[in-house]
Structure formats: structure tokens, C-alpha cells
N, C-alpha and C positions, 0 to 999 in steps of 0.2 A: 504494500500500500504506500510503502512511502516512494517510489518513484512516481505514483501516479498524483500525488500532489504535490511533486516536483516540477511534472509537466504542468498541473493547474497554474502553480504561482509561478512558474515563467511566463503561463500564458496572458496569465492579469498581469503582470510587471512588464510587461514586454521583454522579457531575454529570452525569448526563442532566439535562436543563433548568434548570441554573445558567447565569447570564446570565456575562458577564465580573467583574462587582462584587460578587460573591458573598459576600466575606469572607475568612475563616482555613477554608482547608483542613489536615486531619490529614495526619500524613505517611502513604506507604503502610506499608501493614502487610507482613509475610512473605509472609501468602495471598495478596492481590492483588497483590505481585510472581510470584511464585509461577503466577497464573493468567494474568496476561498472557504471562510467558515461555513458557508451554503455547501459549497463541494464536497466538503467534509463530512457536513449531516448526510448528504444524501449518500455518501460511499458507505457511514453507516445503517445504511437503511431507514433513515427518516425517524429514527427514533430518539422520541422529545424526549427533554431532562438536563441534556447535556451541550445548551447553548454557548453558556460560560466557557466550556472546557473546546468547545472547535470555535468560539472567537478567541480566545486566548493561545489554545495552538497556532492558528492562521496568522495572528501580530506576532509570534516568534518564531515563526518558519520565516514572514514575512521580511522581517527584522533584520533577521540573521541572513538572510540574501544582500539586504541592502549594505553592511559593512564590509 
């Protein structure tokens, strides 16, 4: 699972085809935290409870891209 929200949050960040030397990435924004944490519920099967825990994954997957 976790390459599959690897490709998610390249997809919202735009780094499809950034190499490793890329530069300065921006931090994420609301929305593409926001969109990943959706990608997330839904790869777990849309099971409610656990909002906090795939918005708080997605800003530190998120995050941790952008450094």
C-alpha cells in the first residue's frame, strides 16, 4: 500500500517525473492534504472512525516529500 500513495501524492504534488534533485518543493497545501486523506479512506474501504488518522498520515507523507 504504500507505493500506491506514493503515486497518489506525486500525483496531487505534481512530481510525476521529478528525478530525486529536483530542487525546493512547496509545502502541501490544504487541498492536497485534503485529497490524499480521501485516497486513503477509500484504499481502506471507506471505513468511518478514522479521519484524524489518514488526515494526519497525508500532512506527513505530504511533508516529508516537501523537505
Amino acid at each position: 500500500m504504500r507505493k500506491m500513495t506514493d503515486r497518489i501524492a506525486a500525483r496531487i504534488t505534481g512530481e510525476i517525473g521529478m528525478g530525486k534533485n529536483t530542487g525546493y518543493r512547496r509545502p502541501a497545501t490544504h487541498d492536497e492534504i485534503a485529497q490524499l486523506a480521501y485516497a486513503l479512506w477509500e484504499s481502506r474501504g471507506r471505513s468511518n472512525g478514522h479521519h484524524m488518522d489518514d488526515w494526519l498520515r497525508a500532512e506527513k507523507e505530504l511533508t516529508h516529500r516537501a523537505m
